[in-house]
LUMMIVO-288699 format. One line per 5 residues: for each residue x, y, z of C-alpha. Coordinates in nm, 3 decimals. Example, Ala and Ser with C-alpha at 12.3 -4.5 7.8 and 13.67 -1.06 7.14 Angstrom:
BEGIN
1.230 -0.450 0.780 ~ 1.367 -0.106 0.714
This chain:
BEGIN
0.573 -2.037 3.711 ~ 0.713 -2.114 3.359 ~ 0.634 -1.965 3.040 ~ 0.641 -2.024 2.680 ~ 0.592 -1.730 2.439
0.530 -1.793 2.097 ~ 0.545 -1.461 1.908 ~ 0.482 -1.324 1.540 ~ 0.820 -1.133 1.595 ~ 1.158 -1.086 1.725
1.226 -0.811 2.006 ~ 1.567 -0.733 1.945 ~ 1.697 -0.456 1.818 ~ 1.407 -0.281 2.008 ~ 1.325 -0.030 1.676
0.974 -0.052 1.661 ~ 0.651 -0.045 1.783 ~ 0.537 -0.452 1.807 ~ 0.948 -0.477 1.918 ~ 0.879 -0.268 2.269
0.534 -0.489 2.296 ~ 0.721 -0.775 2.300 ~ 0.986 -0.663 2.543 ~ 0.765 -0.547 2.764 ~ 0.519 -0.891 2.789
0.844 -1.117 2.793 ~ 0.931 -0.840 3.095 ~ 0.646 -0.864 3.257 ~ 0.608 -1.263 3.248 ~ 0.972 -1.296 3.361
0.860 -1.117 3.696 ~ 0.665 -1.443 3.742 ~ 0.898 -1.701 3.653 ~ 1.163 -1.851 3.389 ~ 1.028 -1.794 3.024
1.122 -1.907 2.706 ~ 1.073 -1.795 2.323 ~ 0.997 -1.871 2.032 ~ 0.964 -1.613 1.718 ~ 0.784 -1.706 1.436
0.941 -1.488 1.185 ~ 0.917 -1.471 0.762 ~ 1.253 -1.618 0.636 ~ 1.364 -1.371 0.407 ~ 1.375 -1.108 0.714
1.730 -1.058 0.854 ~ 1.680 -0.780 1.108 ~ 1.768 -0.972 1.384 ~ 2.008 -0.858 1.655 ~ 2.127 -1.090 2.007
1.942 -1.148 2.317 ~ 1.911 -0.861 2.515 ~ 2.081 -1.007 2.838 ~ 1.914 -0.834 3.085 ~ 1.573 -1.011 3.043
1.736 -1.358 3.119 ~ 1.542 -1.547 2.922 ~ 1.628 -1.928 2.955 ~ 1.558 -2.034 2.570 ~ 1.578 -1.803 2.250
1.513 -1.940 1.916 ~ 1.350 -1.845 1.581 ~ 1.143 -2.024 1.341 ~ 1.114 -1.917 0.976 ~ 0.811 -1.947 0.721
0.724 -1.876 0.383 ~ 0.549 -1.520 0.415 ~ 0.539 -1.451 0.079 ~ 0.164 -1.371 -0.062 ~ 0.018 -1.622 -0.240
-0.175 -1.470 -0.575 ~ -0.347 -1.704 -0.894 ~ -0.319 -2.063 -0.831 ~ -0.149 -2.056 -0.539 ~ -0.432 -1.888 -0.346
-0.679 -2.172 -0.452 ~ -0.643 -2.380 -0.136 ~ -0.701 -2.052 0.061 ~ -1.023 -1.961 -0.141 ~ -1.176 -2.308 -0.026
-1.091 -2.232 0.337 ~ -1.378 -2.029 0.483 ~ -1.204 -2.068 0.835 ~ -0.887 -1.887 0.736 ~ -0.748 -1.555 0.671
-0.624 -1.518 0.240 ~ -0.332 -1.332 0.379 ~ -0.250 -1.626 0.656 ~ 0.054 -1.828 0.563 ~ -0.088 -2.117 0.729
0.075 -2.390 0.465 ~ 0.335 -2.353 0.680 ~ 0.224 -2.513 0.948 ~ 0.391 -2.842 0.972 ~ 0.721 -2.685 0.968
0.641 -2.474 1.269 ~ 0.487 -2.737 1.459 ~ 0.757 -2.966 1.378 ~ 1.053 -2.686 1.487 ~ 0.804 -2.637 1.817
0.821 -2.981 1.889 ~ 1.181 -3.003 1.912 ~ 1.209 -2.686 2.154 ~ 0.972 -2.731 2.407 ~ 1.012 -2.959 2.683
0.875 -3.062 3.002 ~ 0.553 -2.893 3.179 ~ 0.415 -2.522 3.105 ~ 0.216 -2.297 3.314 ~ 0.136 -2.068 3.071
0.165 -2.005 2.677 ~ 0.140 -1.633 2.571 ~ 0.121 -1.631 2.215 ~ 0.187 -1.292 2.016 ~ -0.071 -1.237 1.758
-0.333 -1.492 1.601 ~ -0.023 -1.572 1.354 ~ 0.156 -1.771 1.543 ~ -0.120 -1.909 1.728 ~ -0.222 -2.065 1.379
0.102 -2.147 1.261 ~ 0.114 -2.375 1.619 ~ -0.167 -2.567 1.516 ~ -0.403 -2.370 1.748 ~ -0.338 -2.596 2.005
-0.236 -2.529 2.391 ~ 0.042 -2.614 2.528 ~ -0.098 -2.477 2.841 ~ -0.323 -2.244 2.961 ~ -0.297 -1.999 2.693
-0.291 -1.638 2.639 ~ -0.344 -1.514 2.245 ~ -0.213 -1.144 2.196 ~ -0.351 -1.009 1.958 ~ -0.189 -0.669 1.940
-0.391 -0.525 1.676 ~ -0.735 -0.617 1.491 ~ -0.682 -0.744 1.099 ~ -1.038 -0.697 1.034 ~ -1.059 -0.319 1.130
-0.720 -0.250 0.928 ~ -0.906 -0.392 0.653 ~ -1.232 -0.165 0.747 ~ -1.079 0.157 0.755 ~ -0.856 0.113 0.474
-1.197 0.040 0.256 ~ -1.335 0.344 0.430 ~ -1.081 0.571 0.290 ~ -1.154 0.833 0.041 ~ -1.042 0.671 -0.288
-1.078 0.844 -0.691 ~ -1.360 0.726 -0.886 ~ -1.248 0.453 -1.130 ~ -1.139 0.596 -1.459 ~ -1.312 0.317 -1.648
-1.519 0.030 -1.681 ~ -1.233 -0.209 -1.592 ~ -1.096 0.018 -1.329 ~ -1.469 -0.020 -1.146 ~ -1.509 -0.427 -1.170
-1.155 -0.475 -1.060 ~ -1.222 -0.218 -0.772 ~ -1.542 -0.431 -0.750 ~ -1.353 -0.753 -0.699 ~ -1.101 -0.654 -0.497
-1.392 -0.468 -0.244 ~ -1.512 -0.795 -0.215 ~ -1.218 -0.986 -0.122 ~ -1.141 -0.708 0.107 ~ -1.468 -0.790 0.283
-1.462 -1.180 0.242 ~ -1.116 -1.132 0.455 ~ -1.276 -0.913 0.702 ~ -1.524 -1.187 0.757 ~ -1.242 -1.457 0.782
-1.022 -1.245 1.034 ~ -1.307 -1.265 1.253 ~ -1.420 -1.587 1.256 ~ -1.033 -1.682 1.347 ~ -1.056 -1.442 1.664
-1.380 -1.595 1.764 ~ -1.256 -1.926 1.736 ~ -0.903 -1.808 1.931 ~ -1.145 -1.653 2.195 ~ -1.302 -1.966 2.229
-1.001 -2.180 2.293 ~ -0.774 -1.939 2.494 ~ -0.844 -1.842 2.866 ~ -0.810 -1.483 2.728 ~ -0.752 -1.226 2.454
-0.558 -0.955 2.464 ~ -0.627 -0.631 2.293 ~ -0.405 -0.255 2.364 ~ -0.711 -0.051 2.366 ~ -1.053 -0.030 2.564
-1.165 0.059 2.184 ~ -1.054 -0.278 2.023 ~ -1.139 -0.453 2.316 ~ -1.543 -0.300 2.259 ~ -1.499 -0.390 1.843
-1.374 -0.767 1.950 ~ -1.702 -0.820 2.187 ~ -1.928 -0.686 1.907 ~ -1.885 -0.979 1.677 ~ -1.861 -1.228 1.965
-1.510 -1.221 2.117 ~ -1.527 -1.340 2.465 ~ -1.267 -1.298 2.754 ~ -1.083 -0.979 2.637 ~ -0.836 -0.833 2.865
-0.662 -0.447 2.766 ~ -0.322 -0.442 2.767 ~ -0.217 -0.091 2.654 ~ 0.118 -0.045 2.463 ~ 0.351 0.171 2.683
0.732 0.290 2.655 ~ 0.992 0.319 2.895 ~ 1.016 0.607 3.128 ~ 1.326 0.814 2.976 ~ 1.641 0.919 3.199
1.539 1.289 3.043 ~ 1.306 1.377 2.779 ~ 1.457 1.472 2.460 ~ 1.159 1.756 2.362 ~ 1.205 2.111 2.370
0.945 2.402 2.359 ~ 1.135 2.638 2.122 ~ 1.118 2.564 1.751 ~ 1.403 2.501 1.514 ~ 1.527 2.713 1.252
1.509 2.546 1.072 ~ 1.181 2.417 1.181 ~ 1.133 1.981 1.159 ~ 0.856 1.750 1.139 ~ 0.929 1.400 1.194
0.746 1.090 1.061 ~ 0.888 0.750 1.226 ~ 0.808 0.365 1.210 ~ 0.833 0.118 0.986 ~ 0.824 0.222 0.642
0.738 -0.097 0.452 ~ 0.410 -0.164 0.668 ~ 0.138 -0.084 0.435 ~ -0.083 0.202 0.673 ~ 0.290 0.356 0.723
0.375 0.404 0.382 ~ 0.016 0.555 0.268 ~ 0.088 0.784 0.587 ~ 0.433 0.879 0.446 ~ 0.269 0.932 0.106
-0.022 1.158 0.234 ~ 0.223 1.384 0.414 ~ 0.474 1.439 0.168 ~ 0.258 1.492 -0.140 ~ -0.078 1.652 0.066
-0.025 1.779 0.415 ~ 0.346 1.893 0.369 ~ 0.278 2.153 0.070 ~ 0.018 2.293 0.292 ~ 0.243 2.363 0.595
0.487 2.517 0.358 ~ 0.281 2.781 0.213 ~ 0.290 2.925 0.603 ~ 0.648 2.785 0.749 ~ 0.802 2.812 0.411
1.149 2.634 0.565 ~ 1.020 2.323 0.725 ~ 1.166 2.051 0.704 ~ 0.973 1.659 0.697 ~ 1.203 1.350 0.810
1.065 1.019 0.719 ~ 1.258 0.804 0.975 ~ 1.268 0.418 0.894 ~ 1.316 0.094 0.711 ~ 1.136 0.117 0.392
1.060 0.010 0.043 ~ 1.277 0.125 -0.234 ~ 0.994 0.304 -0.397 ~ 0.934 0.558 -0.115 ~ 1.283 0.735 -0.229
1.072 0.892 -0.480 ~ 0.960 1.124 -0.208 ~ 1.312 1.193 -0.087 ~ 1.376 1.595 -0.161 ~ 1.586 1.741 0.084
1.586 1.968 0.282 ~ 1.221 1.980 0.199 ~ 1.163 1.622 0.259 ~ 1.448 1.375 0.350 ~ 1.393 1.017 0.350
1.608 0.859 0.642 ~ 1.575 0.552 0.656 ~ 1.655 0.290 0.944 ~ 1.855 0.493 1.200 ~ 2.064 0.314 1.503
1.954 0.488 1.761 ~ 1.565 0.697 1.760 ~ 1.717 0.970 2.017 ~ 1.934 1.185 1.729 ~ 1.594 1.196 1.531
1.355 1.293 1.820 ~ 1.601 1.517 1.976 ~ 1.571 1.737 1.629 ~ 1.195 1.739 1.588 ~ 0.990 2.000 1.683
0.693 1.804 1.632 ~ 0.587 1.415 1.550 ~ 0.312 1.376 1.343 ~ 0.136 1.056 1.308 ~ -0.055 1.107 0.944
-0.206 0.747 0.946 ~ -0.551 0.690 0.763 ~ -0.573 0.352 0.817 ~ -0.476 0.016 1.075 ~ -0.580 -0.099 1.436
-0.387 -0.096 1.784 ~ -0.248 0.174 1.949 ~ 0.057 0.369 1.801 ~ 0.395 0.365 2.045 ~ 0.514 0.632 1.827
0.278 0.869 1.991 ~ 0.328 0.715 2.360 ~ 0.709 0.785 2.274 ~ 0.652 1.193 2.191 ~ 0.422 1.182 2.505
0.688 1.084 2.726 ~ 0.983 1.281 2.545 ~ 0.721 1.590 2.544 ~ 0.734 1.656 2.196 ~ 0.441 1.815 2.062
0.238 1.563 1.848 ~ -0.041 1.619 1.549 ~ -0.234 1.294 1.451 ~ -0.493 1.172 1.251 ~ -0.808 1.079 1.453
-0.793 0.700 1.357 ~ -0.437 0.758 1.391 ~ -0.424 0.826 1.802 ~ -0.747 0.582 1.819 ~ -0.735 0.373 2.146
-0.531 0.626 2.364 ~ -0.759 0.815 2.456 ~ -0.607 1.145 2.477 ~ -0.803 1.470 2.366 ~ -0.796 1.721 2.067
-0.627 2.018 2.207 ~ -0.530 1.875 2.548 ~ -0.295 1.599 2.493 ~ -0.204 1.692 2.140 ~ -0.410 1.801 1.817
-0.605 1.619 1.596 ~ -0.696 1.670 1.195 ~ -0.784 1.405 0.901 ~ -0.800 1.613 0.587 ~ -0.452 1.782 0.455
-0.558 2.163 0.554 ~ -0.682 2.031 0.880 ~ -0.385 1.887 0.943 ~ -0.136 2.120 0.787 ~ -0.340 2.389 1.002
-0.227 2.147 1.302 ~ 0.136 2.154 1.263 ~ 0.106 2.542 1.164 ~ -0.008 2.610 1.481 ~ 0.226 2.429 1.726
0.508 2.578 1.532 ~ 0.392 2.904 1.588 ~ 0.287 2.935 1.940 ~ 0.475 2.808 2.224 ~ 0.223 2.873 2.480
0.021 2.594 2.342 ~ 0.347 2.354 2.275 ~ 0.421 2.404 2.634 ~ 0.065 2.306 2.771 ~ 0.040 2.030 2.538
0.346 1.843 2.604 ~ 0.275 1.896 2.978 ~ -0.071 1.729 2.985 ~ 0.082 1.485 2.764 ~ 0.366 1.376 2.963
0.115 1.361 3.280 ~ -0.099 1.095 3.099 ~ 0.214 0.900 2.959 ~ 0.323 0.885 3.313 ~ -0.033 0.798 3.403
-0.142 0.505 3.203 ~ 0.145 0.418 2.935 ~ 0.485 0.300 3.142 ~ 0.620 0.001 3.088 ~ 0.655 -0.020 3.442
0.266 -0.019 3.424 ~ 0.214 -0.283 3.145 ~ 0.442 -0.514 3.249 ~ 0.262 -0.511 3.589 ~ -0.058 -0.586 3.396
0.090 -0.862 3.168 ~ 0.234 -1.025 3.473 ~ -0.135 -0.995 3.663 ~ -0.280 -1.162 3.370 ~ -0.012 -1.462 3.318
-0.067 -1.503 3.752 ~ -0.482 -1.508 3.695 ~ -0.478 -1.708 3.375 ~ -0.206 -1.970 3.523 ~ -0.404 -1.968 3.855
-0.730 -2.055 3.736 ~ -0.604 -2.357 3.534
């Protein structure tokens, strides 16, 4: 069985969430047969490292496009496209198709693209029985994010350009669906990481939805420990220039952070990660240390006493929380924020949305090691029950065998 992947990134170095996806479906498909990518990539990103070797992959290449967004004039052709997405760079799309036409050759089994972008940026067309991964949902990033508690507009202007950009927000919400319908209707499946997603897809009419959950790979030893620092640190990881990650960063150091000092006056927050130049404005160490992108994730998690995962707003499934799980660190989320995983308040780790809620949160599985020790326990079980990458790459190899089969 041969395979084509056509993804929206680039799995090497193996640094973040969408990364380990990708490893684990190219994984997975190679259990059934030779596979080949192609990463669809912005061209002004240089984070790329070599093949990883081990996954014996018989073509690598990378396409670039103009990710940019597109604001005044240059929008205009986007505005009179009902069927397409503001924010998709679909101008682009010659280019693609013309570098995809000079890789692929001969006869496909299957194509798995990774997420809708590509899949547009292909010319929505199949190579093959297809497979469109869609990782994450736009249109419910774009939901929750308007559903966040915002300050009332200071003025008159403040309101109708709140007004306008409301309805935009909406307009693209309305797009971002119509695109998944129409992928649903021209794939054999969709894939979604959570039984949640998959249940938001079907309400507005996406057919043939398949869960693929995200997972991580079993460590040699976990890297957790049930005694607390001193002194005590919270760690904050991902990618720090991805829009619901930098809110998340914001929220904790300004609102949630304060609050946990006032009770662990020495704690320390590390805010682990590539991100934007701005977001040094919350560096203040020891009190709060911005990072940055770090080699190797094992120095950082091997300090923290606890992860917390302070997002308001986005869609999927975090890894970052799957990776605590199965190092048994202690974890403190935002409800939206361990969405999809289905683990529960108090059992697998604890939940809170407002900053005392929260703060309360990490206060408590500072303090009491009784409950750090049951928690990372229960949490480790159901990593080790549901979240492997042994375990997804079994069902992403099932798929590609049904999917190829049926054709």
């Amino acid at each position: 069985m041969r395979t084509l992947v056509i993804a929206g990134d680039y799995p090497w170095p193996a640094d973040r969430g969408p990364r380990m996806r990708l490893g684990m479906v190219l994984r997975g498909l190679r259990r059934c047969g030779p596979v080949e990518l192609v990463s669809v990539v912005s061209s002004a990103r240089a984070d790329f490292g070599p093949p990883d070797t081990e996954l014996d992959l018989d073509k690598v290449a990378r396409v670039g496009f103009d990710n940019r967004p597109r604001t005044g004039a240059a929008l205009a052709p986007s505005l009179w496209r009902p069927a397409m997405p503001l924010g998709m760079p679909w101008q682009d799309r010659g280019r693609v198709q013309g570098s995809l036409a000079r890789f692929v050759s001969g006869r496909y089994d299957l194509v798995w693209f990774f997420g809708a972008r590509p899949w547009v940026l292909a010319g929505e067309r199949s190579f093959a029985p297809t497979v469109v991964d869609l990782d994450d949902l736009e249109d419910q990033k774009i939901s929750a994010r308007l559903a966040m508690p915002r300050p009332r507009p200071a003025g008159i202007d403040d309101r109708l350009r709140r007004v306008a950009a409301d309805a935009l927000s909406r307009e693209e919400i309305r797009r971002w669906r119509r695109l998944h319908r129409r992928a649903a209707a021209r794939a054999s499946a969709i894939v979604v990481c959570s039984r949640i997603d998959a249940a938001r897809a079907a309400a507005y009419g996406v057919t043939n939805v398949t869960v693929v959950p995200n997972g991580y790979r079993t460590p040699a030893r976990s890297l957790g420990r049930t005694t607390v620092g001193d002194p005590p640190v919270v760690l904050f990881q991902g990618l720090l220039r991805y829009p619901p990650n930098v809110e998340a960063a914001r929220f904790l150091a300004h609102q949630v952070a304060p609050l946990i000092r006032e009770l662990v006056p020495d704690v320390q927050v590390r805010l682990v990660g590539e991100h934007l130049p701005d977001l040094l404005t919350l560096h203040d160490p020891p009190r709060v240390t911005v990072v940055g992108r770090v080699p190797d994730m094992a120095t950082e998690l091997a300090r923290a006493d606890l992860v917390v995962v302070p997002v308001r707003y986005g869609s999927g499934t975090r890894i970052k929380i799957v990776e605590a799980f199965a190092h048994r660190i202690p974890v403190v989320s935002t409800a939206l924020g361990a969405e999809g995983l289905e683990a529960e308040d108090g059992e697998h780790l604890l939940l809170g949305d407002s900053p005392p809620s929260l703060a309360a949160a990490c206060v408590r599985l500072l303090g009491d090691q009784e409950l750090r020790e049951s928690i990372v326990a229960r949490a480790f079980d159901l990593f080790t029950e549901r979240f492997t990458s042994e375990a997804v790459e079994r069902d992403v190899s099932r798929l590609a065998r049904e999917v190829a089969g049926a054709a």
